[in-house]
C-alpha positions as CSV (number, residue, x, y, z in Angstrom):
1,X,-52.3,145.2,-21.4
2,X,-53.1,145.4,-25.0
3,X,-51.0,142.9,-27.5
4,X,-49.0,144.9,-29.9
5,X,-47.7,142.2,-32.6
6,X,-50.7,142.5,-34.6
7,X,-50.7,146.4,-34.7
8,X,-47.0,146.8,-35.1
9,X,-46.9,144.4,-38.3
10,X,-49.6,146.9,-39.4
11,X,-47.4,149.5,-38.4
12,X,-44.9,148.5,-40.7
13,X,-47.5,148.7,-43.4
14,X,-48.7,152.3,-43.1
15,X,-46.6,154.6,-45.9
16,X,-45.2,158.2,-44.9
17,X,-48.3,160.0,-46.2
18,X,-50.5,158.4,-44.2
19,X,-48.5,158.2,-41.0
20,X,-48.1,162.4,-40.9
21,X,-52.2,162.2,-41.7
22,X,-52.6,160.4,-38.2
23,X,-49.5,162.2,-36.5
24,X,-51.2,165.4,-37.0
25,X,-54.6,164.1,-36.8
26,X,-53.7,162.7,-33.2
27,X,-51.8,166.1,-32.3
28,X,-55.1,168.0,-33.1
29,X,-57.6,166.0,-30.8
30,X,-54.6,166.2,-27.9
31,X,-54.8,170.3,-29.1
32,X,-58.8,170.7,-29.3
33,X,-58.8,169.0,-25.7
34,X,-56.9,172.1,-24.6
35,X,-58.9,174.3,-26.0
36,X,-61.7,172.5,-24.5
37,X,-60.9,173.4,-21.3
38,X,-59.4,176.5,-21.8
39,X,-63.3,177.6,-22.8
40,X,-65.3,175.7,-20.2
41,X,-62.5,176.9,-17.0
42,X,-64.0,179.8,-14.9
43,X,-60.7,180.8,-13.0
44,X,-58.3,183.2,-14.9
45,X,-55.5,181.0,-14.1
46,X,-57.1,178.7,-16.4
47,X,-58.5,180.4,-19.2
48,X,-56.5,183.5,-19.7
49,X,-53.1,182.3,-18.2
50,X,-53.8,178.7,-19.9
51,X,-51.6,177.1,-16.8
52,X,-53.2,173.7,-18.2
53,X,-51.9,170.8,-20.6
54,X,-53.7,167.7,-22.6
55,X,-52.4,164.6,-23.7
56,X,-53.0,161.0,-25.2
57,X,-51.5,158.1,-24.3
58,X,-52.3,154.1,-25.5
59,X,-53.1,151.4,-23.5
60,X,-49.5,150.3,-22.4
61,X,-49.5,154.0,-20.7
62,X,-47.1,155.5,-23.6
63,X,-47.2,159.4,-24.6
64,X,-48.5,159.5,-27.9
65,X,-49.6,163.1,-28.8
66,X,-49.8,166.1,-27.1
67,X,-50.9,169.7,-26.7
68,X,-47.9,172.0,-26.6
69,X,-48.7,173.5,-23.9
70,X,-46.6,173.4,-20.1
71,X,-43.4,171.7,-20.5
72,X,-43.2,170.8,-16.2
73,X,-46.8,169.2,-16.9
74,X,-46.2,167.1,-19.9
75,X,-42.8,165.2,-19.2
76,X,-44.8,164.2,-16.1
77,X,-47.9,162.6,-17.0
78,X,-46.8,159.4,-17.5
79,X,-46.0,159.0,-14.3
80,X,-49.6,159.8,-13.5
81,X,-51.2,157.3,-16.4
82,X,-49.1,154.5,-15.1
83,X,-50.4,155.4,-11.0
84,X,-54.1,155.0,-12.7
85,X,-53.0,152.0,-14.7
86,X,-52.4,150.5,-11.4
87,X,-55.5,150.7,-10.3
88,X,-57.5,148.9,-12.3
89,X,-59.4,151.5,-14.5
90,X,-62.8,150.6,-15.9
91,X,-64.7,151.9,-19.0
92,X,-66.6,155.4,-17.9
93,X,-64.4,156.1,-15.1
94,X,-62.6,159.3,-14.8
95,X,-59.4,158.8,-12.0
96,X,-58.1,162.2,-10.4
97,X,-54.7,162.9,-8.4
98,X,-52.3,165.5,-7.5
99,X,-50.0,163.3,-5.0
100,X,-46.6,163.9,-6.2
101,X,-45.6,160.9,-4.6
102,X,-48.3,159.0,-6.8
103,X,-48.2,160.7,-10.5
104,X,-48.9,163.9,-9.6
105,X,-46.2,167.4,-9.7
106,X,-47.2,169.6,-7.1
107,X,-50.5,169.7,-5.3
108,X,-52.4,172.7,-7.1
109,X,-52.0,170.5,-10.5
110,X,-55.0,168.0,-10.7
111,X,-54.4,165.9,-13.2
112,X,-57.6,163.7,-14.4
113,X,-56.9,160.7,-16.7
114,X,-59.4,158.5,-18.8
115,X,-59.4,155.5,-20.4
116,X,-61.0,155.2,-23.5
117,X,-63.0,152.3,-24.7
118,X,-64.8,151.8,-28.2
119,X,-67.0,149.5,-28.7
120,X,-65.6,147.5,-25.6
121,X,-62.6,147.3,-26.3
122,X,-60.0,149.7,-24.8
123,X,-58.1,152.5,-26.8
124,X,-56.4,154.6,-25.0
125,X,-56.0,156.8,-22.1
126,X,-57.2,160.7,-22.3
127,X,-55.5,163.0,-20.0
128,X,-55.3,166.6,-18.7
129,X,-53.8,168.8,-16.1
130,X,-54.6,172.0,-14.8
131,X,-53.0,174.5,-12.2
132,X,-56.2,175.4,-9.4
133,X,-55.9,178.4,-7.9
134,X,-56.2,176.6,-4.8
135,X,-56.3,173.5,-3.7
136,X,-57.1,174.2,0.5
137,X,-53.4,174.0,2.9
138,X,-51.9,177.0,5.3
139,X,-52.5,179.9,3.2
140,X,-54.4,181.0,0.4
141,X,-53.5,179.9,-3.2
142,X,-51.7,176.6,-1.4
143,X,-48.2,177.8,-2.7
144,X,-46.7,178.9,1.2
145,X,-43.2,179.8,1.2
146,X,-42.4,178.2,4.3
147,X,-43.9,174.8,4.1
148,X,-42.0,172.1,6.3
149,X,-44.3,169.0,5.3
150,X,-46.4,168.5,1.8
151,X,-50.0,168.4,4.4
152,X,-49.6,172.2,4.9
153,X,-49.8,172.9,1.2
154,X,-53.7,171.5,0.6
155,X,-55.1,168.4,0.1
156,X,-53.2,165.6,-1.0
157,X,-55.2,163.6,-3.4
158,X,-53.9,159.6,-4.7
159,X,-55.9,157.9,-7.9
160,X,-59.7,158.2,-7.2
161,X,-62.6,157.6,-9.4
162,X,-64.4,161.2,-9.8
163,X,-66.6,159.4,-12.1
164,X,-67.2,155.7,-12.1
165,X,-68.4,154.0,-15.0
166,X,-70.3,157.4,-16.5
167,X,-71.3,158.5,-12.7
168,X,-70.1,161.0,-11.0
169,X,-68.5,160.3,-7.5
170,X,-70.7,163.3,-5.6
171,X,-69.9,161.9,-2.4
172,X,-65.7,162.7,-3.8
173,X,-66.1,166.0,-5.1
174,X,-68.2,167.4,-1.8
175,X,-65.5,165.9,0.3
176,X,-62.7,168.0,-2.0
177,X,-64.5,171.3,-2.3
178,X,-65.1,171.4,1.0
179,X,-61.7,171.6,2.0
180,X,-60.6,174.6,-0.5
181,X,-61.2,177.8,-1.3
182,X,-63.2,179.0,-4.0
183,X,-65.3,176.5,-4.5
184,X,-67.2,176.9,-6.9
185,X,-64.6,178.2,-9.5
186,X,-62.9,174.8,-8.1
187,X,-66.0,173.1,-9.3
188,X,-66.2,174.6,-13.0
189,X,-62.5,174.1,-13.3
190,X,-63.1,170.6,-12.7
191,X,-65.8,170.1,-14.8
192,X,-63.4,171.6,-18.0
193,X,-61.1,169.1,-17.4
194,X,-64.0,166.4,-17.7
195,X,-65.1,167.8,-21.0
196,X,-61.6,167.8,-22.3
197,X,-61.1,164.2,-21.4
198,X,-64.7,163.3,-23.1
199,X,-63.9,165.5,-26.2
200,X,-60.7,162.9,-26.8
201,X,-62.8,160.1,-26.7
202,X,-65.4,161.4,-28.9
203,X,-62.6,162.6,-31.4
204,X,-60.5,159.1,-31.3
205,X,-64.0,157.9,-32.2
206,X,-64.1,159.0,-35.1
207,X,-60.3,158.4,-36.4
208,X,-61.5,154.6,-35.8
209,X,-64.2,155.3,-37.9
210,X,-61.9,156.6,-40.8
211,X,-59.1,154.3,-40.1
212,X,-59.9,151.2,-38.3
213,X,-59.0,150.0,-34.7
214,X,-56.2,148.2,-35.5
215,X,-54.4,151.4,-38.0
216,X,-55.2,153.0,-35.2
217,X,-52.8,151.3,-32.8
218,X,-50.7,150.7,-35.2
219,X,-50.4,154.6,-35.8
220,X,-49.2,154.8,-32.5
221,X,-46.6,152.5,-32.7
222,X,-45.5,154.1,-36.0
223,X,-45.5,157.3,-34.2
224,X,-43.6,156.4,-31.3
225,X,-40.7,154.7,-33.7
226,X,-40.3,158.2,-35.6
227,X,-40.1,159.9,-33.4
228,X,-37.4,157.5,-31.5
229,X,-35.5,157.1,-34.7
230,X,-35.2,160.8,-35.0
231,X,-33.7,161.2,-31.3
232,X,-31.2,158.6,-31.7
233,X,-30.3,160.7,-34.9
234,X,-29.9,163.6,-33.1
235,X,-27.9,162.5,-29.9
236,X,-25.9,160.9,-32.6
237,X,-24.7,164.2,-33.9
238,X,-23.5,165.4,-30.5
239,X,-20.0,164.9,-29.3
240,X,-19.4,162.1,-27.2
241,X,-18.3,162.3,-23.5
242,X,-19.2,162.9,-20.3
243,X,-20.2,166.9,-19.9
244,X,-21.1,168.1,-16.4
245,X,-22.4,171.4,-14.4
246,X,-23.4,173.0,-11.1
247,X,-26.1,175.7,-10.3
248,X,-27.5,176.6,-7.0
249,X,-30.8,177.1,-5.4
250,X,-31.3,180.5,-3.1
251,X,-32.3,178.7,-0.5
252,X,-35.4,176.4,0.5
253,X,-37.5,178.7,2.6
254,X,-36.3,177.8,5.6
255,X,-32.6,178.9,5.8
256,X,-31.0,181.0,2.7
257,X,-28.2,178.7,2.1
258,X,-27.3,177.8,-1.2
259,X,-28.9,174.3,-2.0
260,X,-26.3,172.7,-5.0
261,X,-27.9,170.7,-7.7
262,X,-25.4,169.3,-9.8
263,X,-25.7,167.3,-13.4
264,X,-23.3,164.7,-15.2
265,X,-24.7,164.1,-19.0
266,X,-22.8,161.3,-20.9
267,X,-23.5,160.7,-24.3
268,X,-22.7,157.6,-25.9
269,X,-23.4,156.9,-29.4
270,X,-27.1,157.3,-29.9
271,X,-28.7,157.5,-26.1
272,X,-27.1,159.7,-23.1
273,X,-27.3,159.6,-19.5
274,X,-28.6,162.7,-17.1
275,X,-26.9,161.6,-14.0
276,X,-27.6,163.5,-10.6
277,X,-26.1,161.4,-7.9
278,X,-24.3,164.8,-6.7
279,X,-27.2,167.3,-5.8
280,X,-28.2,167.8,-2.1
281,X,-30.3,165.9,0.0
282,X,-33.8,166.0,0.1
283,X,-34.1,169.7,2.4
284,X,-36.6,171.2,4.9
285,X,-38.2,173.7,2.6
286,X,-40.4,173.1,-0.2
287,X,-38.3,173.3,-3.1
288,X,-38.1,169.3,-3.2
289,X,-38.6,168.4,-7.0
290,X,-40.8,165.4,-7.2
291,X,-39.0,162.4,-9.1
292,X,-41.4,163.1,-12.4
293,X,-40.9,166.6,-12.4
294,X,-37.2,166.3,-12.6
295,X,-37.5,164.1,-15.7
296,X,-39.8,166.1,-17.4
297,X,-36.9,168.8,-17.2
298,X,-34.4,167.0,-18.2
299,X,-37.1,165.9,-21.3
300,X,-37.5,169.5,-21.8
301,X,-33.9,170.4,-22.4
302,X,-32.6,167.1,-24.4
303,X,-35.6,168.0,-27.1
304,X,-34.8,172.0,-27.1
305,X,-31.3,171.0,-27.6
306,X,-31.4,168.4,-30.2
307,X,-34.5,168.9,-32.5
308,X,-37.5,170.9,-31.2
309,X,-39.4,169.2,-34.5
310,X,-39.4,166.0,-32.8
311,X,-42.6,165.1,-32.7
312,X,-43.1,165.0,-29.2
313,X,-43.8,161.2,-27.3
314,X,-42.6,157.7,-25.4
315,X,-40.3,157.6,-28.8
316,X,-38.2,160.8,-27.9
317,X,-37.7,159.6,-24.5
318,X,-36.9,156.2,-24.7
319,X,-32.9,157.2,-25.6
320,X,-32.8,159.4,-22.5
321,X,-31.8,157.7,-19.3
322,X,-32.1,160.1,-15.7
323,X,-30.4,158.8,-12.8
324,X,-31.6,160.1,-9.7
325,X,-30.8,159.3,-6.0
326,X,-34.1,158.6,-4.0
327,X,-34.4,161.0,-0.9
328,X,-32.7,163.6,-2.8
329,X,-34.1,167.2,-3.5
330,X,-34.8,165.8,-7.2
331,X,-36.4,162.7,-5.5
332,X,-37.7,162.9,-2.2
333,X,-39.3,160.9,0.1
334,X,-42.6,161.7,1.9
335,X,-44.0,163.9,3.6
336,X,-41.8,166.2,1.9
337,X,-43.1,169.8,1.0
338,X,-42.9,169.7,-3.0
339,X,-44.7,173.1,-4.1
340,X,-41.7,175.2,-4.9
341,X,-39.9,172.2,-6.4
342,X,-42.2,171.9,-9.5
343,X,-42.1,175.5,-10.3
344,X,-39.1,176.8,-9.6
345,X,-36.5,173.5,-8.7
346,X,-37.5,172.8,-12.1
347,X,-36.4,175.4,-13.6
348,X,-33.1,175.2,-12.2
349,X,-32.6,171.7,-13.6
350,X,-33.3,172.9,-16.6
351,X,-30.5,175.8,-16.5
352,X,-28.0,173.2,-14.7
353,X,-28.6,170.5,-17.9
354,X,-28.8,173.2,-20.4
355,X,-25.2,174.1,-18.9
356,X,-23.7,170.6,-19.1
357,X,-24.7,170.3,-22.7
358,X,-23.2,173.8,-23.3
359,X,-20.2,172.1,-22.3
360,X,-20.4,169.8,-25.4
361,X,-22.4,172.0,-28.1
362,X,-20.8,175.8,-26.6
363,X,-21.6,177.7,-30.2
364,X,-25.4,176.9,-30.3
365,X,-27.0,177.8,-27.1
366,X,-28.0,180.8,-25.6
367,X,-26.9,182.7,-22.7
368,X,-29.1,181.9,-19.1
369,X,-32.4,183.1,-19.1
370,X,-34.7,184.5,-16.1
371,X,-34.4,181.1,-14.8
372,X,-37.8,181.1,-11.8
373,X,-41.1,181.5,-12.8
374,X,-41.6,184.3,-10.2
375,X,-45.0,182.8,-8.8
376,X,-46.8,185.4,-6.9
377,X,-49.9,184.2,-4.7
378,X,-52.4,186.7,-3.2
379,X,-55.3,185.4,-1.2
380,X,-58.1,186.9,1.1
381,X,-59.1,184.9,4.2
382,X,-62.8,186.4,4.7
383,X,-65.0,183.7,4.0
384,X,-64.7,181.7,0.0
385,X,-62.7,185.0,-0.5
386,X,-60.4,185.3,-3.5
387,X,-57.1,183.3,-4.5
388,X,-54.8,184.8,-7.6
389,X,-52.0,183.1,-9.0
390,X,-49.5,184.2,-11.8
391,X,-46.2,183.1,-12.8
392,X,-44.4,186.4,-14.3
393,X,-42.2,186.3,-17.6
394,X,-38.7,187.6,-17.9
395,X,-35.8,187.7,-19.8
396,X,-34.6,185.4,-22.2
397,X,-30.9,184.7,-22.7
398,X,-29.0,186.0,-25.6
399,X,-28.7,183.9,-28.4
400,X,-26.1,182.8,-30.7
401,X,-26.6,185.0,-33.6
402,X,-29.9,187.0,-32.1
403,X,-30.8,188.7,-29.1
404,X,-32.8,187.2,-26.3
405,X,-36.2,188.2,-26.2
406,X,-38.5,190.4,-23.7
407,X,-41.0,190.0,-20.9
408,X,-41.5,185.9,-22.2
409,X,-41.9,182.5,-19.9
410,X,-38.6,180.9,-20.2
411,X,-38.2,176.9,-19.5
412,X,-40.4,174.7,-17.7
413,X,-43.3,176.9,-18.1
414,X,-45.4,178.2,-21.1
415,X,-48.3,180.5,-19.7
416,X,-49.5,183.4,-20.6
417,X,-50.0,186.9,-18.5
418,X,-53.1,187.5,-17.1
419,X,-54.6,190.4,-18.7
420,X,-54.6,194.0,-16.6
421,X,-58.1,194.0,-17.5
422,X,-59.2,190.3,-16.6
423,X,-57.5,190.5,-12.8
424,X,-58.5,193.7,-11.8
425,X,-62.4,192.7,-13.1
426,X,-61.7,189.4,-11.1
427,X,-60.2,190.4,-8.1
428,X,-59.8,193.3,-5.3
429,X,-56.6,194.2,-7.2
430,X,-55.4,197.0,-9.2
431,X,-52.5,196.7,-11.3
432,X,-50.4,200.4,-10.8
433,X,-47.3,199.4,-13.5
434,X,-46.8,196.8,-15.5
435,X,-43.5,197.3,-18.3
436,X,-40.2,196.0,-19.3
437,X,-37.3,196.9,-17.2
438,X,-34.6,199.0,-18.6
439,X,-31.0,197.7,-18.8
440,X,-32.0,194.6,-16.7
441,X,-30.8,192.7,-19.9
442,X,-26.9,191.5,-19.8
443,X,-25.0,193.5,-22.1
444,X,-23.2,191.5,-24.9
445,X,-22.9,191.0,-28.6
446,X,-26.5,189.8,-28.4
447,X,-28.2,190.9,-25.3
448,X,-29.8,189.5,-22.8
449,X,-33.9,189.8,-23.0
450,X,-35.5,192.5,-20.7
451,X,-37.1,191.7,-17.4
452,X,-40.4,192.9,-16.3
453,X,-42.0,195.1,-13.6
454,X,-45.6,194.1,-12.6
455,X,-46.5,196.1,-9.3
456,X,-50.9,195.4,-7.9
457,X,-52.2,196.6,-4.9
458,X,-54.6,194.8,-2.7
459,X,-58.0,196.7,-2.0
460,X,-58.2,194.6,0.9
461,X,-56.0,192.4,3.6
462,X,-54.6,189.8,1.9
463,X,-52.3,187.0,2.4
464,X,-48.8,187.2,-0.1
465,X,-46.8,184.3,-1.6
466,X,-43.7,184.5,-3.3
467,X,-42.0,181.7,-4.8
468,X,-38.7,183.2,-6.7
469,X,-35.2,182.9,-7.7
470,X,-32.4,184.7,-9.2
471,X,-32.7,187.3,-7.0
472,X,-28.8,187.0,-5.2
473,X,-27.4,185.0,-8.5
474,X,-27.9,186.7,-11.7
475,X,-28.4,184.9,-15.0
476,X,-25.1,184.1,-16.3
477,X,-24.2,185.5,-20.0
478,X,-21.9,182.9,-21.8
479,X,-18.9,183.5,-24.2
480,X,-17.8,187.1,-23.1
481,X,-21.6,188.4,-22.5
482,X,-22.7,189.6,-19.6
483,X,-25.0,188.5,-16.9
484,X,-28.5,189.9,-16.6
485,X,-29.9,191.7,-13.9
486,X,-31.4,190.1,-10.7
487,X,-34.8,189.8,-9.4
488,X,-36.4,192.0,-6.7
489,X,-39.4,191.2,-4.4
490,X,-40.9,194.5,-2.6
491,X,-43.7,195.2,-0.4
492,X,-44.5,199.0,0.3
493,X,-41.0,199.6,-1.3
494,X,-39.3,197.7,1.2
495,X,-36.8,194.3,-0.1
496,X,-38.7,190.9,1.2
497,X,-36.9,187.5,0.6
498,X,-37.0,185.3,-2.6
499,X,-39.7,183.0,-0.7
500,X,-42.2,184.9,1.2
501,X,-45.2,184.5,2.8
502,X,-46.9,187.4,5.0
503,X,-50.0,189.1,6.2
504,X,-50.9,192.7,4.6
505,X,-53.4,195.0,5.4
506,X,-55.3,197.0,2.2
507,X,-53.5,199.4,0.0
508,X,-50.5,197.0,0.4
509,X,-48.4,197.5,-3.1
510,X,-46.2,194.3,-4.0
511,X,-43.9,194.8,-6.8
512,X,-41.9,192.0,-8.3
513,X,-39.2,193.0,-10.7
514,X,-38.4,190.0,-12.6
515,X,-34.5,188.7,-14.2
516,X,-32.9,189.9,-17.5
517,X,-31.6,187.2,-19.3
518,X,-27.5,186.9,-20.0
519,X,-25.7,188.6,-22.7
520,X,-24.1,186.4,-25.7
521,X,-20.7,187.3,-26.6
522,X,-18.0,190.4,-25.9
523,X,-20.8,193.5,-26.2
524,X,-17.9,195.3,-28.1
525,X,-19.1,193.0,-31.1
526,X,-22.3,194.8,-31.0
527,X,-20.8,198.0,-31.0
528,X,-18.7,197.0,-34.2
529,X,-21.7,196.0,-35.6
530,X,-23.8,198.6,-35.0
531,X,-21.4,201.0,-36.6
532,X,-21.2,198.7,-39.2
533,X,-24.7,198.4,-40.2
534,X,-26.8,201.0,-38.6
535,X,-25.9,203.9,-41.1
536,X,-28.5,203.9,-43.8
537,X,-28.7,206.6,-46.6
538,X,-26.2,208.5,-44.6
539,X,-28.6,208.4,-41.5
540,X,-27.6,206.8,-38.2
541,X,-30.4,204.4,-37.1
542,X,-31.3,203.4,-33.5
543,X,-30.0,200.5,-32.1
544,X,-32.8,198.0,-30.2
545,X,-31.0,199.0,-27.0
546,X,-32.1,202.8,-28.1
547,X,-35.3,201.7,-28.8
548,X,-36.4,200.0,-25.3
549,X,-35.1,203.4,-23.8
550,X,-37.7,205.4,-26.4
551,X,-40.4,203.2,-25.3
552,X,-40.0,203.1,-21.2
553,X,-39.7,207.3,-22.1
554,X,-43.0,206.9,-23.9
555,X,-44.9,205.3,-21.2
């Protein structure tokens, strides 16, 4: 471990100019290591869906800068930093893990992380994560709905060297691409991340060259103190107390009953607590939320709900304290299936924290949003065959003095859509509709974003996944709005379960029609306003709600 006295005296030293310089400067290697990867990924999940995320950290294992990218990814890596730490890393090596008892989220993110050296002395720690398309397990695209135990969804992978002092562990990477699918797109994927991680070092390189080893370090710690000062500033601007909320999962896979997850938030001066003592038990079903996973959400919310400017490391965190009991569904204990937990238990955290606070700051949050990530998995079995993954947008909740917006990721995920285009060049898929939803959005003075409809048929038998939720309880509007339309899984028409796996034979169409988010306010606002402001030069103009029915009529 790296002695800091010298570097935070510096730290002291450097003046407000030049600590936004190196801020930024920091923020744009952590951002060109994304885009790094981005360009060098073969699978679509990678580089038109960007289901990825880059980071820096120093040598103590503290965030310093990173890529906005996936907010479930970031808030986690440190947890993975600190598992490599452990382990003894050497100059040139590259470590690589998914366990999500050991760092990693959920076993399709592989998460490489590097230290960096210059000039023998050690720097830093370069890290990225990316979403594979599959990592091996019970069914194509490893995301199975009814997982019991974390071995049937893929290979479970602790910190190893995939490259050891500048060589590249051969011997590691046969043994791993033998036991998934796709290889070979497994392989370039892998080989992005690699190029990301070497970009950082070369980058940091030259900052030391401009700045010096030691302003470097010391920039860190400068860094880390704004953006702690800043946090404290802004939890000191809520209203003290103790706030607290309940929300429900729809089911584990398994059995449909309700699984509870329930949060207490007390803040206190200038830190707060995110207590969950009361959520369930670890369950059967895969919806378990690794313990880093859960922070990150928590993370995610305390930042969107004091200052999204907050430049965004260790120092935003430190004031944040999560309590979590250990073998609970926010912490469980191995062998524990964890898939569904990252992407969609996450996202429940988020709306059950984001509820709590509205308890304390009711006039500046918005209304529910889609609230699940609606991951849908299809996957051939004849030999390498093919694996697609998305994660579908929704609606976003109304706002406070806007509407909520359209067809967007909402919470712990960021991605983009993969382009109609992209999958059905990539895959035996065609894409038969793809549009908003009418009226999915709850009605209010501000309403609730629109959901979306995104219906592919397979051109061959295929295996399905779907990971969902919302689909029995419906975003809830706040303050007199209403609540936004529920999800809908169908296959040939027919009403399947929120989490789904099955077998289907060619011309198979799956449709998944994703959640409207909650309305914001009594909707007879909206019509007081409309007929208070739409009238122009003695014309009557369309409202928005007018003009989401002119465009569905269009297409």
């Amino acid at each position: 471990m790296t002695d800091t006295t010298e570097s935070s005296d510096v730290a002291e030293e450097i003046d407000p100019v030049t600590l936004e310089i190196m801020r930024n400067q920091l923020e744009g290697v952590a951002e060109e290591m994304g885009q790094v990867l981005v360009a060098g990924a073969y699978s679509p999940n990678i580089k038109e869906r960007r289901d990825c995320s880059t980071a820096l950290f120093d040598t103590e294992g503290r965030l310093i800068a990173q890529a906005e990218h996936i907010p479930v990814h970031l808030g986690a890596m440190p947890e993975a930093v600190e598992a490599v730490r452990q382990q003894d890393p050497q100059p040139g090596d590259i470590w690589l893990l998914n366990d999500p008892f050991a760092g990693g989220t959920h076993l399709p993110d592989l998460t490489m992380v590097s230290p960096i050296t210059l000039d023998g002395e050690p720097v830093g720690y370069a890290v990225s994560r990316a979403h594979h398309a599959d990592i091996g397990g019970m069914v194509p695209g490893s995301m199975p709905a009814g997982a019991r135990e974390i071995y049937q969804e893929g290979v479970r992978i602790p910190p190893v060297r995939i490259v050891a002092e500048g060589e590249r562990n051969e011997e590691l990477l046969s043994l791993l691409l033998a036991n998934v699918r796709n290889s070979e797109e497994r392989r370039a994927d892998l080989r992005a991340q690699i190029a990301a991680n070497d970009r950082a070092e070369l980058r940091l390189s030259e900052l030391r060259d401009d700045h010096g080893t030691e302003t470097l370090r010391a920039a860190f710690d400068a860094v880390i103190d704004y953006s702690r000062e800043r946090m404290e500033a802004a939890i000191a601007e809520l209203p003290t107390g103790t706030f607290a909320a309940e929300d429900f999962l729809e089911g584990d896979g398994i059995t449909d009953e309700d699984v509870p997850i329930r949060a207490r938030i007390t803040i206190h001066n200038n830190s707060l607590t995110v207590d969950f003592t009361d959520t369930a038990p670890q369950v059967d079903g895969n919806v378990n939320a690794p313990r880093a996973v859960t922070k990150s959400a928590v993370y995610f919310v305390v930042r969107a709900v004091t200052d999204p400017d907050i430049p965004p490391n260790e120092g935003c965190y430190q004031p944040v304290s999560v309590e979590i009991p250990s073998g609970s569904l926010l912490d469980p204990e191995p062998p524990a299936a964890v898939v569904g937990g990252n992407v969609e238990t996450s996202q429940r955290v988020t709306d059950t924290v984001l509820s709590a606070f509205a308890e304390a700051v009711p006039d500046q949050l918005p209304a529910q949003g889609q609230g699940t990530m609606n991951n849908l998995t299809i996957g051939s079995r004849d030999g390498e065959g093919f694996s697609y993954y998305e994660t579908i947008g929704g609606g976003f909740g109304g706002r406070p003095t806007k509407d909520g917006m359209d067809g967007v990721q909402v919470g712990m995920t960021n991605t983009l859509n993969t382009p109609v285009e992209a999958l059905e060049a990539e895959y035996p898929l065609r894409v038969t509709r793809y549009a908003l939803r009418p009226d999915s959005g709850g009605r209010g003075q501000y309403r609730g974003g629109l959901g979306i409809e995104r219906r592919i048929t397979t051109e061959v038998p295929a295996t399905v996944s779907l990971l969902t939720e919302r689909r029995r309880y419906p975003p809830r509007g706040v303050a007199g709005g209403e609540d936004g339309a529920c999800g809908t899984n169908l296959i040939d028409g027919e009403p399947v379960g929120a989490k789904t796996t099955v077998e289907v034979d060619a011309g198979t169409t799956v449709t998944v029609r994703t959640p409207g988010g909650g309305g914001h306010g009594p909707p007879k606002k909206r019509d007081e306003q409309s007929t208070a402001t739409d009238v122009t030069d003695g014309k009557r103009t369309k409202s928005v709600d007018q003009e989401h029915t002119d465009a569905e009529d269009a297409e």
